[in-house]
N, C-alpha and C positions, 0 to 999 in steps of 0.2 A: 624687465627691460622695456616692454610698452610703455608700465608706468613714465619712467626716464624720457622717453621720445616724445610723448604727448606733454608732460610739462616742460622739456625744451620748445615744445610748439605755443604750448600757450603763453606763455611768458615773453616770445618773441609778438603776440599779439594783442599781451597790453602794452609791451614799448613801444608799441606802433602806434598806439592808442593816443601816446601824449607827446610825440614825435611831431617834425615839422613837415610843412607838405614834403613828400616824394618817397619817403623812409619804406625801403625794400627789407623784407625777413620772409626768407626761405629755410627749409630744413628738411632733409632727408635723413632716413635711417632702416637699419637692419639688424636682425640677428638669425645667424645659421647653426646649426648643430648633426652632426651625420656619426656613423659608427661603420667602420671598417674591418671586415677578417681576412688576413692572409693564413693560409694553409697551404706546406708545401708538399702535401700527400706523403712524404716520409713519413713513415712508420718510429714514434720517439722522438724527432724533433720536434722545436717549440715553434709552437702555433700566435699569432701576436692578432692582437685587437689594438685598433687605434682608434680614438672617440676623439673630435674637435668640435670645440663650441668658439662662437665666436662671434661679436659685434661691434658695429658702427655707427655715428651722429656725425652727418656732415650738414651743420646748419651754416646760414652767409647773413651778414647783413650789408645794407648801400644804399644808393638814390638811385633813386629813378628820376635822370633828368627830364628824359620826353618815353613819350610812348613808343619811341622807337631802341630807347639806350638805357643802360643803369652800369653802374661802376661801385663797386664794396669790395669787401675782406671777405672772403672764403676762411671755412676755419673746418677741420678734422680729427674725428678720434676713434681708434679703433684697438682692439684687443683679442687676440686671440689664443687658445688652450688646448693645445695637444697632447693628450695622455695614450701610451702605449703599452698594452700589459701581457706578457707573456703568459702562457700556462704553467710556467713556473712560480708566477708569482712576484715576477720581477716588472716593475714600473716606475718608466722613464716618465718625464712631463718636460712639457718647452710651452713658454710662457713668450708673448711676443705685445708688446703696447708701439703702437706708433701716432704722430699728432702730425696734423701738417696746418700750415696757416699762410696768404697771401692774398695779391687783389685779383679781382674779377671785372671781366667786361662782357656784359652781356648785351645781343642784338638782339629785339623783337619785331615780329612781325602780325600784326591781328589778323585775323581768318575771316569772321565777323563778331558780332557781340558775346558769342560763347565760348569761340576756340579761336589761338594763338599759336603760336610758334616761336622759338626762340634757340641761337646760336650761341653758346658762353663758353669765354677761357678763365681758367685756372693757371695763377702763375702762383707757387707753392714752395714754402721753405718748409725741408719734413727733418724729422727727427725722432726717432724712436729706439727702442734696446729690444732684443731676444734674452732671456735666462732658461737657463738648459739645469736640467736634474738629473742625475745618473741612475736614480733611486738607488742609492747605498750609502747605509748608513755616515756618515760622521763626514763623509767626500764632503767639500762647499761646491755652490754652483757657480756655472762658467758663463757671464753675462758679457754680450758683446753690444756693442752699443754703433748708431750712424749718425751723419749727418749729412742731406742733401738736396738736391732739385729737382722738381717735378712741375709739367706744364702739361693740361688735360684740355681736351676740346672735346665739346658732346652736343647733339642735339639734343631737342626736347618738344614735344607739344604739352599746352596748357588748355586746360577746361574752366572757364568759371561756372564755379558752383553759387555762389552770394555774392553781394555786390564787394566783400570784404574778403573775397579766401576762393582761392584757384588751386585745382589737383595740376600735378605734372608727374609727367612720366617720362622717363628718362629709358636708352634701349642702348646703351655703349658710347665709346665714344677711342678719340685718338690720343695717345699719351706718349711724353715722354720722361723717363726718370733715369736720376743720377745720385747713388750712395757711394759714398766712402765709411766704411766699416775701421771701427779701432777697435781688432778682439783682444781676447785675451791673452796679456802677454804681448811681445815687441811687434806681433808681425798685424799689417792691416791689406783691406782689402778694398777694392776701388770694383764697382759696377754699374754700367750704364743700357740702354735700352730701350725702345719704342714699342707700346703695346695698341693691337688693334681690338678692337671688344664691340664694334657696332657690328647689331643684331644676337649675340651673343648673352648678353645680360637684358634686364629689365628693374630700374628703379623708380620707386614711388615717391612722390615728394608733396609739399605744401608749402605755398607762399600767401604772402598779402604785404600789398601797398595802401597804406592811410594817410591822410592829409595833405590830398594832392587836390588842386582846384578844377572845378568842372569844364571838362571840353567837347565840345561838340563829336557828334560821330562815336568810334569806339574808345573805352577807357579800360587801361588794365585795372587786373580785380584789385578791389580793396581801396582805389582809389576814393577818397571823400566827398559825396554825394551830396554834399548842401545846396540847397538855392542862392545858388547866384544870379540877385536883380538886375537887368539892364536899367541903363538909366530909362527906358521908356517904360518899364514897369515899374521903375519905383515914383515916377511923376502918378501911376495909375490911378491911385488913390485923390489923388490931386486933381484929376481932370474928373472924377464923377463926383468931388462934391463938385465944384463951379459949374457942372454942368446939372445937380440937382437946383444951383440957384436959380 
């Protein structure tokens, strides 16, 4: 899974490479895995362990129009594996993939040359399926599927590291989501909801901006660092020959 996450990062850092000025690539990611035992101290009844692994890639790309704004596509993917096993020997599994994809507007703010700040929304069209296993033999699985909307606000502080590539760290943020569920079979299921998560979580991230032109004062990371001659530096050369003659 590292593998995975580090060459979704470097591949958003050669398109950057040969990108027009302002071209924003960001990318976050994770993976979690934990093990569970319920025992309910009856003597003879079955004992269950539940094991979940589970990961996500939420890379973006966009412009950065000024050092203050950037506008892109947000994009999402995530998977998760619940297996439940009895001391009888009996195991369940539920299997869950969800994607989400929309635009982003994000507000910055520079701190000074090393650290930044920055406000962004997610406005998200998601869609994913659940498949459920009974674990027994010959039964098929019962796969129920959504379609919906979700809209996220989160803070963030950035660190520039090189002139091309900024850490962000991410700590919660404000959400709201809306699924419509078509299970299995005629009947479906409608759910909506706001989630608060600031201070709660902590995610890691990495951006970079290339081929943006040099401006005075601060510049976010990755911006393209060439010499830009004023006209009275490029006469330079011009005025110490005439003035060698």
């Amino acid at each position: 899974m590292k593998k995975l996450i580090l060459a979704i990062f470097a591949v958003g850092v050669v398109a950057s490479a040969q990108a027009q000025s302002g071209l924003l690539i960001y990318g976050m990611g994770g993976y979690q895995s934990g093990k569970s035992t319920f025992d309910d101290g009856l003597p003879g009844s079955l004992d269950l362990d539940a094991k979940v692994r589970g990961w996500q890639v939420m890379p973006g790309i966009g412009y950065q129009l000024n050092k203050m704004m950037a506008v892109g596509i947000n994009f999402g993917l995530q998977g998760t594996k619940t297996m439940n096993e009895t001391t009888a020997g009996i195991t369940t599994e539920n299997r869950a993939h969800n994607i989400q994809i929309g635009p982003f507007l994000r507000m910055m703010m520079p701190i000074n040359q090393y650290f930044f700040v920055y406000n962004q929304l997610n406005v998200s069209y998601l869609t994913g399926k659940n498949i459920s296993d009974d674990g027994v033999a010959g039964t098929p699985d019962i796969e129920n599927k959504y379609n919906g909307f979700g809209a996220l606000w989160y803070p963030s502080v950035g660190v520039n590291v090189t002139r091309c590539m900024a850490l962000t760290f991410e700590f919660g943020g404000i959400g709201y989501g809306m699924q419509k569920w078509d299970n299995a079979g005629p009947s479906e299921t409608k759910n909506s909801g706001f989630g608060v998560t600031l201070g709660r979580g902590f995610t890691f991230g990495v951006q970079t901006v290339l081929g943006g032109k040099k401006r005075s004062g601060h510049r976010e990371p990755g911006v393209d660092r060439h010499m830009d001659l004023s006209d009275d530096e490029e006469d330079l050369p011009k005025r110490r020959s005439s003035d060698d003659e």
